[in-house]
C-alpha positions as CSV (number, residue, x, y, z in Angstrom):
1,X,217.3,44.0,-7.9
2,X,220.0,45.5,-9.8
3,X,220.9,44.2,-13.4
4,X,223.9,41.8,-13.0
5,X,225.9,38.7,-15.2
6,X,225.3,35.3,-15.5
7,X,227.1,32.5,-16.7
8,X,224.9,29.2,-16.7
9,X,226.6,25.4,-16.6
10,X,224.4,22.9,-17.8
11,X,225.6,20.1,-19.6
12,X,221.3,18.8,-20.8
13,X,220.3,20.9,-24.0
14,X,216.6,20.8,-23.0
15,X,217.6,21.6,-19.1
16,X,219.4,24.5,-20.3
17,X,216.9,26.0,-22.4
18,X,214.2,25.8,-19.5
19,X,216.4,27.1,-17.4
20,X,217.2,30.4,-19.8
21,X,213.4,30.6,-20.0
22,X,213.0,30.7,-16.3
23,X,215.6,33.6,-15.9
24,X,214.4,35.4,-19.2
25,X,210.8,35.4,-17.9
26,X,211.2,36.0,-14.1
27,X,214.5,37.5,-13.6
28,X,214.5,40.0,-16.9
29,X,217.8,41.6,-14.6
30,X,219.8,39.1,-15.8
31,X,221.5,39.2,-18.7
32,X,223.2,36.1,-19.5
33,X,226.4,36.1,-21.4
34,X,227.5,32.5,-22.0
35,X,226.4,28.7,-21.2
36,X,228.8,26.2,-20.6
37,X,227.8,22.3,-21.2
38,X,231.7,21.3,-19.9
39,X,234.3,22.8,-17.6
40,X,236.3,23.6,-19.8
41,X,233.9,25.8,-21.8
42,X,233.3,27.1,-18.3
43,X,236.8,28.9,-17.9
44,X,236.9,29.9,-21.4
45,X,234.0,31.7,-20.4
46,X,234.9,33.5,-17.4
47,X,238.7,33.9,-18.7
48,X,236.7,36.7,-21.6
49,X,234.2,38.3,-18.9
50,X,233.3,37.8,-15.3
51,X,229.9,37.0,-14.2
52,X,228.6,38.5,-11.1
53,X,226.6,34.5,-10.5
54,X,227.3,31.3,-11.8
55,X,224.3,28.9,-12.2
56,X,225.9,25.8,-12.0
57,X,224.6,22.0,-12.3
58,X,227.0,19.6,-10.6
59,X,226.6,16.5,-12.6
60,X,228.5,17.4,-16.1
61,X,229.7,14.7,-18.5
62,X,227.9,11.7,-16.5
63,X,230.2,13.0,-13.1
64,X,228.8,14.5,-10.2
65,X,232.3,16.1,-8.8
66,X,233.0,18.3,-12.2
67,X,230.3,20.9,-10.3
68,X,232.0,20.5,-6.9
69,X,235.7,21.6,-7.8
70,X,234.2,24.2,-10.5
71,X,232.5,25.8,-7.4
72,X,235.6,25.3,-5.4
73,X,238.1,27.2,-8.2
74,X,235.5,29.6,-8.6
75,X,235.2,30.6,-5.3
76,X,239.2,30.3,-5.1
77,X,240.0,32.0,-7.8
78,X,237.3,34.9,-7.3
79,X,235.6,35.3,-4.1
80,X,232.9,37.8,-5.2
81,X,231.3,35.8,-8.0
82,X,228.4,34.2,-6.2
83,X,227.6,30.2,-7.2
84,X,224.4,29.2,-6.9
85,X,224.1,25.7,-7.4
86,X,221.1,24.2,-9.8
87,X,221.0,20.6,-9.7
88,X,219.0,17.4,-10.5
89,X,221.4,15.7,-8.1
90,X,218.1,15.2,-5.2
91,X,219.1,12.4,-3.8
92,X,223.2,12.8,-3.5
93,X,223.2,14.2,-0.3
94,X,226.7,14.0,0.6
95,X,227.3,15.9,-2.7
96,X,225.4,18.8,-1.2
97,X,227.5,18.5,1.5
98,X,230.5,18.6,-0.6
99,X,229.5,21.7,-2.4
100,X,228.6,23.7,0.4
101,X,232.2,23.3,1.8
102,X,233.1,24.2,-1.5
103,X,231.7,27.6,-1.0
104,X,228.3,27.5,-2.6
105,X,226.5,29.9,-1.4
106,X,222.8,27.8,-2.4
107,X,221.3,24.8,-3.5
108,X,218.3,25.0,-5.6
109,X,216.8,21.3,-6.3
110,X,214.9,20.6,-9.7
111,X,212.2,19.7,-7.9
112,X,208.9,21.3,-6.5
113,X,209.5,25.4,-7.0
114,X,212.7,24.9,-9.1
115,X,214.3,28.4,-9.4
116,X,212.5,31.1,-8.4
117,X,213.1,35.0,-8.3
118,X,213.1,35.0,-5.1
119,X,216.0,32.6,-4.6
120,X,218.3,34.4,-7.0
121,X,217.3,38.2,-5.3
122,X,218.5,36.3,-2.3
123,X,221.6,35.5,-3.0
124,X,222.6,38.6,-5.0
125,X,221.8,40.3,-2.0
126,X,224.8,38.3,-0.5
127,X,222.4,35.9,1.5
128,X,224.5,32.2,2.0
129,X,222.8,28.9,2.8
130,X,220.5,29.6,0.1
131,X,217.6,26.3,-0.5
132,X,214.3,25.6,-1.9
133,X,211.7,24.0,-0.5
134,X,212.5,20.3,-1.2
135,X,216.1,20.3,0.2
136,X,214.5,22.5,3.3
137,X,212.2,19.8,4.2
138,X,215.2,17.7,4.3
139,X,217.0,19.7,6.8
140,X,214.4,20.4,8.2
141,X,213.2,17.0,8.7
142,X,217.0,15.9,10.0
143,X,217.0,19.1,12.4
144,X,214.0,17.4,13.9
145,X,214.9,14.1,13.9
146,X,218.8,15.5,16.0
147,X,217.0,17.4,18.5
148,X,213.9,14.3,19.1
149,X,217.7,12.3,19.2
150,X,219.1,14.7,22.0
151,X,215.8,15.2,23.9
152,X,215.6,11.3,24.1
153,X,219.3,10.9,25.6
154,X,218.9,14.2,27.8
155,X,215.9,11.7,29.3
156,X,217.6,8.4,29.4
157,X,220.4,10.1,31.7
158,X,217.5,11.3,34.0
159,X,215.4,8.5,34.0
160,X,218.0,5.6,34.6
161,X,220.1,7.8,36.5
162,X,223.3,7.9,34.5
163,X,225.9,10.0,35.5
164,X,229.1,11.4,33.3
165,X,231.4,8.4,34.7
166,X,228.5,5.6,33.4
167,X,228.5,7.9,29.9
168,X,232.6,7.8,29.7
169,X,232.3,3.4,31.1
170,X,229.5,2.6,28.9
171,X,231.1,4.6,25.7
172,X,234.7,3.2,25.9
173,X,233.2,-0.4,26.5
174,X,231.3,0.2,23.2
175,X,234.9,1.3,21.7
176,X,236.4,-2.1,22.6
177,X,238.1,-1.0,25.6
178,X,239.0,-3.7,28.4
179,X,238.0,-2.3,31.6
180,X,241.8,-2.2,32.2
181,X,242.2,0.6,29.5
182,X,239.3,2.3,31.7
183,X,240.4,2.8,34.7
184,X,243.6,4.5,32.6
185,X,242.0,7.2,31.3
186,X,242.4,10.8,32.4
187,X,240.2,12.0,34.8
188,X,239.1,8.3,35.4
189,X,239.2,7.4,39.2
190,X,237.8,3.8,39.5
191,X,239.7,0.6,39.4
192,X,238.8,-2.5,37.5
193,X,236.9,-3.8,40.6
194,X,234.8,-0.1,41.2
195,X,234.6,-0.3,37.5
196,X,232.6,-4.1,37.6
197,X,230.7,-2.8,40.4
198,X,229.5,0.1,38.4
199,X,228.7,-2.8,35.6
200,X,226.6,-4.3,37.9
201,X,224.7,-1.4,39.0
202,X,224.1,-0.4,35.3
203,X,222.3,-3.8,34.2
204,X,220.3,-3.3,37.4
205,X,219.1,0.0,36.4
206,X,218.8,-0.5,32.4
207,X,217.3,-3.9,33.0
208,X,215.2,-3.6,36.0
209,X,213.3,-6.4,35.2
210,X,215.9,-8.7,34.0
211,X,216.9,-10.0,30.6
212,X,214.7,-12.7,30.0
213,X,217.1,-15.2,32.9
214,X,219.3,-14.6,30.3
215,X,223.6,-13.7,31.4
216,X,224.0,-9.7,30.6
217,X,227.7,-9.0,29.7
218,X,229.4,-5.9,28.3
219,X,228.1,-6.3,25.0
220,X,224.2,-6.6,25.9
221,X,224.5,-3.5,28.2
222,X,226.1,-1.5,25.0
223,X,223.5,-2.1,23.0
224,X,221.0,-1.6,25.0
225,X,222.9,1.6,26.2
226,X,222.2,2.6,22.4
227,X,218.5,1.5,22.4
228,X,217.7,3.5,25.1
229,X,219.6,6.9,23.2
230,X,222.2,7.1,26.1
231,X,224.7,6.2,23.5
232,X,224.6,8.3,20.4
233,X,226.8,6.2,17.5
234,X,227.2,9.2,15.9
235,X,229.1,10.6,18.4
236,X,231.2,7.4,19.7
237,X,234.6,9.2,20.1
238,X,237.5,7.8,22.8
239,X,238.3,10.4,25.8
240,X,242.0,11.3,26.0
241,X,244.1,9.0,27.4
């Protein structure tokens, strides 16, 4: 790895001195030239010499959006200097998500491995979607936990028979359509009758052995149309009209 510039933004004294000794000790290619504990210490900084990687915490000051629109000027204002983000922030998910729209090209959590060599070689090398092991056991964990989600309704459709009509019914009924607003979708060729019929036919097969003797309306076949995965809420957008 060839020697390069860093700038470090830490706003904890004793964070920032473990974090000079991680980069003195492992990454001796590093020569640091300033620490910044506010943003505006940050672009005096880089206004009197331009890093090649900015280390940057995102919770500065007791906020934890400082970090995201530092990362986002930064990568505005100069595309090549790489931002590597270093945070205590492990739980703040959405604020990962922020910063990586921001243009971050990592996350390092302060937890389990912290920052390695590795990591840092990684990104100078002009690798994105840089992560440690605790936040890659995250995605990991949600990766497996989308696909078990998709395997599950990919099932449901075979096993109660459910074709791309019963999807678009059982979808808008969950929407709060009438079954009048239905039948005027695009691409939508059932009347309300056909459209009760297919009711019918759905609570037969999703129920097949009743509800109890209990009535099954709309509302009853929704949610079980999201128990049994055929329904992802995540995805519970309107067709055009």
């Amino acid at each position: 790895m060839e020697k390069f510039k860093i700038i470090i933004v830490e706003d904890v004294p004793l964070e920032l001195k473990g974090t000079e000794g991680i980069i003195r000790n492992d990454i001796p290619e590093a020569e640091i030239i300033g620490t910044a504990d506010s943003e505006q210490a940050y672009w005096r900084l880089i206004k009197q010499e331009r890093p090649d990687l900015v280390l940057l915490d995102l919770g500065l000051g007791g906020s934890t959006t400082v970090g995201v629109e530092i990362c986002r000027q930064t990568k505005a204002a100069y595309p090549t200097i790489r931002v590597l983000i270093f945070t205590g922030e492990i739980l703040n998910e959405k604020l990962w998500v922020d910063v990586l729209d921001a243009g971050a090209d990592g996350i390092i959590l302060k937890s389990g491995e912290l920052l390695t060599r590795g990591d840092v070689r990684s990104v100078m090398e002009g690798k994105r979607m840089v992560f440690n092991q605790p936040i890659l056991e995250k995605i990991v964990d949600r990766f497996k936990h989308a696909v078990n989600v998709q395997l599950s309704r990919q099932e449901a459709f075979i096993n109660y028979e459910i074709d791309d009509y019963d999807e678009r019914f059982l979808r808008h009924l969950a929407l709060g359509y009438t079954k009048e607003q239905i039948t005027n979708l695009r691409g939508m060729p059932f009347g309300v009758k056909s459209l009760e019929k297919r009711q019918n036919e759905l609570i037969q097969k999703l129920f097949p052995d009743g509800n109890g003797g209990m009535n099954i309306n709309a509302t009853r076949l929704v949610v079980r149309a999201f128990e049994l995965h055929i329904l992802d809420i995540d995805n519970l957008e309107p067709d055009e009209e």
